[in-house]
Structures are given as structure tokens and as C-alpha cells.
SELUM-163998 format. One line per 4 residues: number of its first residue (from 1); their letters; for each residue x, y, z of C-alpha. Coordinates in Angstrom, 2 decimals, decimal comma. Layout:
N
NUM> a> X Y Z | ...
This chain:
422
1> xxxx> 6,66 -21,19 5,16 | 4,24 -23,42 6,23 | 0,64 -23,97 5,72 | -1,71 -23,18 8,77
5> xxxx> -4,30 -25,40 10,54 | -7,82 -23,34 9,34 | -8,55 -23,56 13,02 | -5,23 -21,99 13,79
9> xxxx> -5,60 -19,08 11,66 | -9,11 -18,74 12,53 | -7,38 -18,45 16,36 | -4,68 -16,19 15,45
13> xxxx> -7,21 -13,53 13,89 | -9,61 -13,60 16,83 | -6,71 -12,76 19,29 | -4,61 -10,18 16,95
17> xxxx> -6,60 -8,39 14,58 | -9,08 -6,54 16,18 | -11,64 -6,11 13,06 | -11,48 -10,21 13,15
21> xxxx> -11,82 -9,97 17,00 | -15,04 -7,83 15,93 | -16,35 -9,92 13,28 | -16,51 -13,44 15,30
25> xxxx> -17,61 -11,83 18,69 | -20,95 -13,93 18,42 | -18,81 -16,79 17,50 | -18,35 -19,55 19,75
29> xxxx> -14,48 -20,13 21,48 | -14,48 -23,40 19,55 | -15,84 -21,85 16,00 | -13,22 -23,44 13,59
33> xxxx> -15,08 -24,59 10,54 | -15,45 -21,99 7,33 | -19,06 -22,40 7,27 | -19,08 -21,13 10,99
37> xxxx> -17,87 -17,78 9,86 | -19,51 -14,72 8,48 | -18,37 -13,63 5,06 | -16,30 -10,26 4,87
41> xxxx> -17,89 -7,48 4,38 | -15,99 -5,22 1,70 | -16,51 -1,96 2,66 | -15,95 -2,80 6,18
45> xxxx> -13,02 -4,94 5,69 | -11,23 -1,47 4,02 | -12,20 0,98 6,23 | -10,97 -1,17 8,87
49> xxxx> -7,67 -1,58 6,82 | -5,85 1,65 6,96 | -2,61 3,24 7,01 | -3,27 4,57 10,25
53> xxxx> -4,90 2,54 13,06 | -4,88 -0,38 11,36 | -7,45 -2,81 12,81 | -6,90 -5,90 10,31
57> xxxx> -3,63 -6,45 10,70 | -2,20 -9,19 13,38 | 0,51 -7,29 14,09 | 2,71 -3,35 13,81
61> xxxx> 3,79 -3,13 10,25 | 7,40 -3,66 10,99 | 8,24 -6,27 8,54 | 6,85 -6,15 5,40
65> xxxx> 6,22 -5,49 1,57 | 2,72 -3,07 0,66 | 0,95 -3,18 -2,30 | -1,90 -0,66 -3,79
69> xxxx> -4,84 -2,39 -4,69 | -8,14 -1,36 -6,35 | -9,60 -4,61 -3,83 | -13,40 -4,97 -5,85
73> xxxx> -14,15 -1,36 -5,68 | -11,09 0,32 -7,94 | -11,01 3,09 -5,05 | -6,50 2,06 -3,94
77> xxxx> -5,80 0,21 -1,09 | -3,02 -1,52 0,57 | -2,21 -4,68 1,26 | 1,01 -6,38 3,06
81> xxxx> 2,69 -9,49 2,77 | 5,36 -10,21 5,18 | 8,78 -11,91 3,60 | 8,15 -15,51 3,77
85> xxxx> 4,60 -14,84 3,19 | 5,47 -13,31 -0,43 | 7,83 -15,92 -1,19 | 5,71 -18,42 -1,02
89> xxxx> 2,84 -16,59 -2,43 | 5,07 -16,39 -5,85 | 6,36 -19,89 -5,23 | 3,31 -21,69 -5,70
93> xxxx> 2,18 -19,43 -8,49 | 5,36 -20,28 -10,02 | 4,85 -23,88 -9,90 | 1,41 -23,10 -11,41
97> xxxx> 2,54 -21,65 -14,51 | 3,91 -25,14 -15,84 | 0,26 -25,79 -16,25 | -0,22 -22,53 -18,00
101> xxxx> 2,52 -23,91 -20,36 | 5,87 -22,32 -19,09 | 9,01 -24,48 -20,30 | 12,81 -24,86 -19,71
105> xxxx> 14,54 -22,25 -21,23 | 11,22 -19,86 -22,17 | 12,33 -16,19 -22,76 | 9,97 -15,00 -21,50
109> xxxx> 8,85 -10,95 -21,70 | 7,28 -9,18 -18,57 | 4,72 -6,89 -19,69 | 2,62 -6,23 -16,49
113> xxxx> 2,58 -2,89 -14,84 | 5,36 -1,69 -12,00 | 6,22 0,90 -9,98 | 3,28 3,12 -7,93
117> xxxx> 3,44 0,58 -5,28 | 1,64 -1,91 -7,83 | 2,44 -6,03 -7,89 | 1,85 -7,69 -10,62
121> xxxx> 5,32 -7,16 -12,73 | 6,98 -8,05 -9,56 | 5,01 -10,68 -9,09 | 5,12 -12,31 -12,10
125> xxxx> 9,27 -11,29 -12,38 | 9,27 -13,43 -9,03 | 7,02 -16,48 -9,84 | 9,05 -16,63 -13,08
129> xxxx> 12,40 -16,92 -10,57 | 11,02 -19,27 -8,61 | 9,38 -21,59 -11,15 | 10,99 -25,17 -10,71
133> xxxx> 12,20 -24,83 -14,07 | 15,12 -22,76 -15,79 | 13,75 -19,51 -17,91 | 15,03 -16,03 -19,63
137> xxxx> 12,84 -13,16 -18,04 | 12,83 -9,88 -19,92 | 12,03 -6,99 -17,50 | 10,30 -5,04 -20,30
141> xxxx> 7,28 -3,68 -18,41 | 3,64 -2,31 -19,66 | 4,79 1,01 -19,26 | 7,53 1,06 -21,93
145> xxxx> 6,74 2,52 -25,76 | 5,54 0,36 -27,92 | 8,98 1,79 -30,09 | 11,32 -0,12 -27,93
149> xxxx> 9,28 -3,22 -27,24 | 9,20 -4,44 -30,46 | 12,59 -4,40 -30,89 | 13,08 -5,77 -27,34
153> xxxx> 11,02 -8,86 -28,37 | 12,70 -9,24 -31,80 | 16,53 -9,05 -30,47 | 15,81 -11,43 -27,86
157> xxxx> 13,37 -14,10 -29,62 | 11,22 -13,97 -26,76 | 9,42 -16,90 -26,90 | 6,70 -16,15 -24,07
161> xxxx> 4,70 -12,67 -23,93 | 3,08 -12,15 -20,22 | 0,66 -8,64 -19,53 | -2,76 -7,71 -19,52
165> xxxx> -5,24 -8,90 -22,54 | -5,49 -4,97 -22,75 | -1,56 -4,66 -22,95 | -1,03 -7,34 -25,43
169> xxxx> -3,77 -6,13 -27,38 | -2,16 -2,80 -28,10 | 1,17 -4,46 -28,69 | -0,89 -6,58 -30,97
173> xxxx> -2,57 -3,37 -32,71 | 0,75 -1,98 -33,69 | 2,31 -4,85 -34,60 | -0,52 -4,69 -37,50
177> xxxx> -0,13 -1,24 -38,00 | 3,35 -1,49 -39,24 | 2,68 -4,19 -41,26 | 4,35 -6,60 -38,89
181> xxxx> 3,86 -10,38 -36,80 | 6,63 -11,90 -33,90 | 6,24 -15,59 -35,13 | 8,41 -16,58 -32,49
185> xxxx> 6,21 -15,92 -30,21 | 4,58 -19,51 -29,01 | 2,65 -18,56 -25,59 | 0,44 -15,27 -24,95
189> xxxx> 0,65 -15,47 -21,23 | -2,46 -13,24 -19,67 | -3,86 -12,42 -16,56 | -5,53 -9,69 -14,35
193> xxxx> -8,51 -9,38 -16,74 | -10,42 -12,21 -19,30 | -9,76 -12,54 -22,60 | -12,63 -12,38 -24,69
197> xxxx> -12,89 -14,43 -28,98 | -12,76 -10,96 -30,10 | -9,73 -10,01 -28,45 | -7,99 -13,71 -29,65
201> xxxx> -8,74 -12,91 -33,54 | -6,38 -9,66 -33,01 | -4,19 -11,51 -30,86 | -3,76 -14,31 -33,82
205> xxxx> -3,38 -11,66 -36,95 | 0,31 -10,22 -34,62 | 1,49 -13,57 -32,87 | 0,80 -16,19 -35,59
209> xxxx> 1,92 -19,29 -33,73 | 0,95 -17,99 -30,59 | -1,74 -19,96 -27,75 | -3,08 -17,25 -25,43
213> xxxx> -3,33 -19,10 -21,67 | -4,22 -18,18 -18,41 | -1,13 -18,13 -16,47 | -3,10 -18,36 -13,10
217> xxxx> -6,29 -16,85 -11,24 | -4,69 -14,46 -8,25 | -4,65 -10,97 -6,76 | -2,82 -9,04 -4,38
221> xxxx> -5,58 -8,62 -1,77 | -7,10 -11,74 -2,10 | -4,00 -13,62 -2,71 | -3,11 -17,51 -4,55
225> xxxx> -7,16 -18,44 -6,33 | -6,51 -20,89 -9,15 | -4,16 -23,12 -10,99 | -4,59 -22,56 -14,74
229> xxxx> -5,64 -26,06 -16,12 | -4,30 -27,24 -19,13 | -6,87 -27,29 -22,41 | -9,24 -25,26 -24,82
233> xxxx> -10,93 -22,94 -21,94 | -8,68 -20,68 -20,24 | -11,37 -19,67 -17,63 | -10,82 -23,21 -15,75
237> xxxx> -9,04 -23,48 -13,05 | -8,72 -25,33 -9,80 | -7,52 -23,69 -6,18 | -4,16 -23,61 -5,13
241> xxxx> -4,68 -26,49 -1,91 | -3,44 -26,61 0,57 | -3,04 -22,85 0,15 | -6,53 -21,67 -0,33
245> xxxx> -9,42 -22,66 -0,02 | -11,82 -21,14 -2,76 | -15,62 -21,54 -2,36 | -18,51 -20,12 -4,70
249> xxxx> -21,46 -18,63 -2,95 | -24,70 -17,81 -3,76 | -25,74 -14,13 -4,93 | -28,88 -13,79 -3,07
253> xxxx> -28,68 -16,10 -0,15 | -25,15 -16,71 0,82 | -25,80 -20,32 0,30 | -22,57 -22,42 -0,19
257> xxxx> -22,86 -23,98 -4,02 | -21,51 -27,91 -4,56 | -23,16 -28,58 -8,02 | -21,59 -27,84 -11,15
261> xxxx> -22,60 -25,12 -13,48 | -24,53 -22,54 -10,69 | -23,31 -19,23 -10,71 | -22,17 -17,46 -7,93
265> xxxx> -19,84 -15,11 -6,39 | -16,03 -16,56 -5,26 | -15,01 -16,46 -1,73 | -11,29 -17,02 -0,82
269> xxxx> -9,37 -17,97 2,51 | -5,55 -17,90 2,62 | -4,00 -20,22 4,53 | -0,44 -18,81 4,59
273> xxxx> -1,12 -15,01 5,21 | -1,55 -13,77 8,41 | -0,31 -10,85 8,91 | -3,42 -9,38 7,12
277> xxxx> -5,71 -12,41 7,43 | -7,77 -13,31 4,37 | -10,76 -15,64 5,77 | -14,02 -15,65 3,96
281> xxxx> -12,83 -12,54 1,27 | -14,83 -11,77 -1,86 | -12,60 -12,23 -4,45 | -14,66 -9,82 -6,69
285> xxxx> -15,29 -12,47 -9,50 | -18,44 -14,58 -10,23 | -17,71 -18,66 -10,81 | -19,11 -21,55 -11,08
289> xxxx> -17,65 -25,66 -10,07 | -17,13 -27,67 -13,09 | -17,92 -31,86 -13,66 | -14,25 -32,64 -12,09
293> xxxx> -13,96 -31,91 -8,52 | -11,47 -28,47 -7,62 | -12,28 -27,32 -10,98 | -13,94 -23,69 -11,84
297> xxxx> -14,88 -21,84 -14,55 | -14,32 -17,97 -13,75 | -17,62 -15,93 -15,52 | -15,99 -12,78 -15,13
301> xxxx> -16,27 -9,90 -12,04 | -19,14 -9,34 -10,18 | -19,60 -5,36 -10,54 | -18,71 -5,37 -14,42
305> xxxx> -22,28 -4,71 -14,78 | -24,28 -1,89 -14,58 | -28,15 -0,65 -14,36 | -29,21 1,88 -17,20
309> xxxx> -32,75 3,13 -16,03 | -34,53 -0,08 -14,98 | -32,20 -2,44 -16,68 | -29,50 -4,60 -14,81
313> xxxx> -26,58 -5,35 -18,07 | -23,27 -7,18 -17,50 | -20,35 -7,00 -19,66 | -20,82 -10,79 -20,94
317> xxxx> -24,20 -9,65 -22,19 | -22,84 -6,96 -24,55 | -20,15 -9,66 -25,53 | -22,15 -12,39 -26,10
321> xxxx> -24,06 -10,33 -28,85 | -21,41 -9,22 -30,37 | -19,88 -12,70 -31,21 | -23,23 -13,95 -32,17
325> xxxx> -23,25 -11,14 -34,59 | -19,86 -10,38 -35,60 | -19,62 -13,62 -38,02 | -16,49 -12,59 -39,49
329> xxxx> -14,61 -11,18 -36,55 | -14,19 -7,44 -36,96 | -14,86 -6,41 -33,68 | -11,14 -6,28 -31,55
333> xxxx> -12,30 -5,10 -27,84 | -15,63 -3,89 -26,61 | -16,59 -1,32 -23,92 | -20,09 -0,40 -22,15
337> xxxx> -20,37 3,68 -21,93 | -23,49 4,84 -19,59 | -24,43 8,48 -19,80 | -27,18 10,52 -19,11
341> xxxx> -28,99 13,37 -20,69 | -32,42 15,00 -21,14 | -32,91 13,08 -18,01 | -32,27 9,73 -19,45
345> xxxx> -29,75 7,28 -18,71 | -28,57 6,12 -22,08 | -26,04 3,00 -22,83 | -23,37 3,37 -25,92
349> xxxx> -21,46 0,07 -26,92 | -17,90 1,26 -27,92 | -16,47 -1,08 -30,31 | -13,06 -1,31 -31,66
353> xxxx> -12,29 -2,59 -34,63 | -8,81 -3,13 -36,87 | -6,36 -0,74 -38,73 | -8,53 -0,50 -42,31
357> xxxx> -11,36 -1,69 -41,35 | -13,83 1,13 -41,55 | -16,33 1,24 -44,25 | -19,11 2,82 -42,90
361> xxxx> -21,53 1,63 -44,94 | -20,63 -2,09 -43,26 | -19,84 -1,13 -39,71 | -23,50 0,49 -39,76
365> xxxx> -24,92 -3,05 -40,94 | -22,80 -4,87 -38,40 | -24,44 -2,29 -35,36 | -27,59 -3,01 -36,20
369> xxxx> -27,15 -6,65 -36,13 | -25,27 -6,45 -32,71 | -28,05 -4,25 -31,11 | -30,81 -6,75 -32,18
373> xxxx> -28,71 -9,07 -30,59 | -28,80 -7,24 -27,61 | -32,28 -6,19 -27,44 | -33,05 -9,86 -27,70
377> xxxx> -30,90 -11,26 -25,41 | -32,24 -8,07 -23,26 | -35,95 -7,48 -23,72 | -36,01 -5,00 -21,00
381> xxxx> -34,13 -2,57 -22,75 | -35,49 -2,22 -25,44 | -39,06 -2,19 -23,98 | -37,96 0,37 -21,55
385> xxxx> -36,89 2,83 -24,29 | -40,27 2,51 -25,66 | -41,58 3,26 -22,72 | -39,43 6,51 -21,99
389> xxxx> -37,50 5,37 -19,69 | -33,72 5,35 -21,60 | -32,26 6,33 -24,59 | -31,99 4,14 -27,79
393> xxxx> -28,78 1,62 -27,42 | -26,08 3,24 -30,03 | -22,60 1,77 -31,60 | -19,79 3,89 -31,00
397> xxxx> -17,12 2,49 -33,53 | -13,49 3,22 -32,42 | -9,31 1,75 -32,57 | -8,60 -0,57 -29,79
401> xxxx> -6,10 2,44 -28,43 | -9,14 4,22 -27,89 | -10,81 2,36 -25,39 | -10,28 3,14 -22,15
405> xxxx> -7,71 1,52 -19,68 | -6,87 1,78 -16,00 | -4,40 4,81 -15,73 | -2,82 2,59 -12,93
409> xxxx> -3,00 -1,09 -13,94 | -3,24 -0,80 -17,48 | -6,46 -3,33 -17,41 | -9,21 -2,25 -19,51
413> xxxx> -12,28 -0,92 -18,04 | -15,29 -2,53 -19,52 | -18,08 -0,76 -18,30 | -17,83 3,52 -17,85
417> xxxx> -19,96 5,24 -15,80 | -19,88 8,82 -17,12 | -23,15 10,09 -15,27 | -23,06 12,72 -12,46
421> xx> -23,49 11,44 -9,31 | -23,58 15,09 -7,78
């Protein structure tokens, strides 16, 4: 399937979706250039994009493959791909997994999520088909028991491990449990969520000779976002041209950012989908361009943050004091609870640790470290609970089984929101 002219699909939308229609009304005819164009609104975007009445979509849903989505705001969607336009969707994200690492004859083990109208084992079961070179794909699933997996991998040698950090963690977790390691195991293939040092040091103790890699940057609303590229940082990547067309924006102003190392949020146009036209779509993820030209280094998503009283925390913050505490590498997978009581909002840091690790005399020690770390890194915090305002950061200490996952996706959620919003 080809590639379309931006000013062609720019064209097409105007005349055939009739949220697009909406959206460039203002627009001059002749508007054909990216930074012509309004961003997307989210919220609009999906309320236009419904079962019924459908206003995004080019044309009747007569031809076509839907897939759920949690789009940014983990509320389901849908979103279509026509024949062609899946097959090359998985094509080129097939090529792209040779830079992840992917090589003739991999066995490689499927552990994303199916079924519910969900994508990602098909898709990667499909980019694995269509990657230019031969491979063994193992159907296995993040759904199956941990009982049967194990063996699955052994019998088979499997050679390449693909799921969720969360997913691979748990398979991790048990291998340890029973006293056991898959050294055969050479690639750790992840994607759908990061993968954080704490997560790696678990990773390492089950899959000895094992390199965890991005195996591409995508989704199924916003479609093909980045190549993995080859070397120590899995959060580079470069866009999929001609496909896409990724740009990183600025948070407050909109601003379109050139220069390397400035933050901002990512913005994606597909230039192969248009029966539900992607032009000028938050991708959901915060970014920023690297030295070489193309090249990006993903920061994580945008809304894995969260405001506790008066103070705005993201995800990265809580991780980033852990590992400057955690010296030794105990912690396995963190997780940012928010709760309120006594009229307080109060924040507790969930932290999982390893099978036998749990002296509590230690783990106490190693929370007060990572909360100084914190309040630090996060003055406002801790100055707002003197003040009144929340309650004292605490350490929950738990088994990475315990933290919480995606029911649907089997990603794990990093920051809970457990206050009434009644």
C-alpha cells in the first residue's frame, strides 16, 4: 500500500471525515503543510469516534479490522485499520525489529495480550510473519499460567521472549521462585510500557544471558512511532519515514521543538491510514530529539503523573529516587498509590521487592533513604505536609505480583488514583 502525499491525506480528511471537515473549517482550500493544522484534541477526537455515527471515519465501516484501545485516557475505544492498511502497518514494524535485534531462525515466544478485541499479540504474531527474515513464533500469549509457560519456553529453546516489562517481570518472579533461570534466552523483547534499572536487575537474576530491547515505539490508535535504534538506551528511537511523521511539541505553548534535549509532548501523523485519519494525534508520551537527526528519546507518558494536594509528581520522579537510593538493587517494580483521608490527599510509594528479601529491619532503612530522596528531589511535598496540606509520604513494601496491572492489557499501572471523585 502506498504512502500518501501529506497534502493528499490532508485533502481526503477534509472531504470524508466530517470531524476533520470540522476541525480545518478556518483552514484555507490550499492548507497542506503540518504546521498549518490544529493539533487533535483528545477528548474531541473520541467522542467524535464512535460506534454509532461515526464522524472520523472517511468512509462506512465495511471493510475492516477494530481494535479496543485505552487511546491516552485508559477509558476503551476503537480503532480500525482497513486490510492493506494493517499489513503494512505490521510490515514496517517487522522490518523494524531487526534493529531491535531479531535474527534468522529466532524462536521467538509471544507473550502480549489477545483476545477482547485487543492488538498487540496479533500484532506482534504478524510483524514477526512479515519480518524479512525467517523466525519460529510461539503463540504462547500473556494470558496463559505461568505453569505451562515455563515449560513452553524450555521444550522449545525459545531464544527470544516478547510481552510487557510487567509480563516478563512476573515470568521473571517465578522463575526465581522455583529456584530456576532460561539461559537460552538471548533477547527480552518489550514494549507497550518502559522498562525501568529496577525492573532489568530482576529481569537479569531469571534470563542470565538475556539483553532486554525495545522492539519498537507504536500503538494501535496512533499507529507506526519509532524504529528501535540499536545500543545501550532502549528509549531511542527514530520515526518510521516515510510512514509517519513524529513531531515533539511544547507543553505550554504548542510550540514545535527542533533542539535536542527539550521536553515535550509527541505528536504523530500517519501517512498510510485513512480510513480513520491520524493527522496531528497526541501520542500520549512525552519526548525529546536527540544530537543525530530522526532520533528521540521517549521520557515516558504524559498523564503518569499526578497532583497530591498542591504537588504536581510524575512517575520518573518516584523512580529516580529510588535508584539513587536503592544502591544495591532490591527494589523490582515501583507504583505511586494516592488516597485520601481526614481530608488529606496522601501519596504511598508501593515497592516490590524479591522472593527473600524482607528483613524489616533493612527495608525500613532503605524507605527512609528513598523518601529523603524524594522530598529532595520534591521540596514541595514535603513542605506542604508541614504545612497541613497532605499526609506524610509512606513505603508500602510488597511482591512484584502485587502491584497492580491493567485487567485488559496486562501493562502495569504506575500511578493509582484511589480517591473518591463522588
Amino acid at each position: 500500500m502506498p504512502v500518501h502525499q501529506l497534502s493528499d491525506l490532508i485533502r481526503h480528511a477534509r472531504h470524508h471525515s466530517p470531524f476533520y471537515a470540522e476541525l480545518y473549517a478556518d483552514l484555507p482550500p490550499d492548507a497542506d503543510r503540518l504546521a498549518d493544522l490544529p493539533v487533535v484534541d483528545q477528548s474531541a477526537f473520541w467522542q467524535a469516534n464512535t460506534l454509532q455515527n461515526n464522524r472520523v471515519l472517511t468512509a462506512p465501516l465495511a471493510e475492516a479490522t477494530v481494535f479496543k484501545t485505552g487511546g491516552t485516557s485508559g477509558a476503551p475505544k476503537f480503532s480500525c485499520y482497513t486490510r492493506d492498511e494493517w499489513r503494512e502497518f505490521v510490515t514496517v514494524f517487522g522490518q523494524g525489529l531487526l534493529e531491535a535485534g531479531l535474527r534468522p531462525g529466532h524462536r521467538v515466544a509471544d507473550l502480549f495480550y489477545a483476545g477482547e478485541l485487543y492488538a498487540s499479540f496479533l500484532f506482534i504474531l504478524d510483524s514477526l510473519a512479515h519480518a524479512p527474515v525467517d523466525n519460529v513464533r510461539l503463540p504462547i500469549g500473556g494470558g496463559a499460567p505461568l505453569e505451562s509457560t515455563i515449560p513452553t519456553l524450555h521444550d522449545f529453546a525459545a531464544q527470544v521472549v516478547a510481552g510487557t516489562p510487567t509480563t516478563l517481570c512476573r515470568l521473571a518472579e517465578h522463575l526465581i521462585s522455583m529456584g530456576r533461570q532460561l539461559p537460552d534466552v538471548e533477547l527480552l523483547f518489550f514494549g507497550g510500557e518502559a522498562l525501568f534499572d529496577d525492573q532489568r536487575r530482576l529481569l537479569a537474576a531469571a534470563f542470565p544471558n538475556a539483553e532486554a530491547r525495545s522492539l519498537g515505539y507504536a500503538s494501535v490508535d496512533a499507529g507506526l512511532l519509532g524504529c528501535p535504534v540499536p545500543g545501550p538506551d532502549a528509549r531511542l528511537h527514530r520515526a518510521f519515514t516515510p510512514h509517519s511523521v513524529v513531531e515533539i511539541l511544547d507543553e505550554t505553548t504548542g510550540e514545535v521543538i527542533t533542539e535536542p534535549y527539550r521536553p515535550g509532548r509527541v505528536v504523530v501523523t500517519s501517512l498510510f491510514r485513512r480510513l480513520m485519519p491520524i493527522i496531528r494525534y497526541p501520542a500520549g508520551d512525552r519526548a525529546e530529539w536527540t544530537e543525530t537527526e530522526g532520533h528521540f528519546r521517549i521520557l515516558g507518558r504524559a498523564e503518569e503523573g499526578v497532583r497530591v494536594g498542591p504537588v504536581s509528581l510524575y512517575s520518573q520522579d518516584a523512580q529516580a529516587a529510588v535508584t539513587a537510593a536503592d544502591t544495591r538493587g532490591r527494589v523490582m517494580g515501583s507504583q505511586l498509590v494516592v488516597r485520601r483521608w481526614d481530608g488529606r490527599d496522601g501519596l504511598i510509594l508501593r515497592l516490590a521487592t524479591a522472593p527473600g528479601d524482607d528483613d524489616p529491619a533493612e527495608l525500613e532503612v532503605l524507605a527512609k533513604e528513598i523518601i529523603t530522596e524524594l522530598y529532595t528531589a520534591r521540596p514541595l511535598y514535603p513542605d506542604s505536609e508541614h504545612a497541613g496540606f497532605v499526609h506524610p509520604l509512606t513505603v508500602e513494601w510488597v511482591r512484584h505480583r502485587d502491584l497492580a496491572v491493567n485487567s485488559r492489557s496486562g501493562k502495569l499501572v504506575r500511578v493509582i488514583d484511589e480517591r473518591p471523585t463522588a
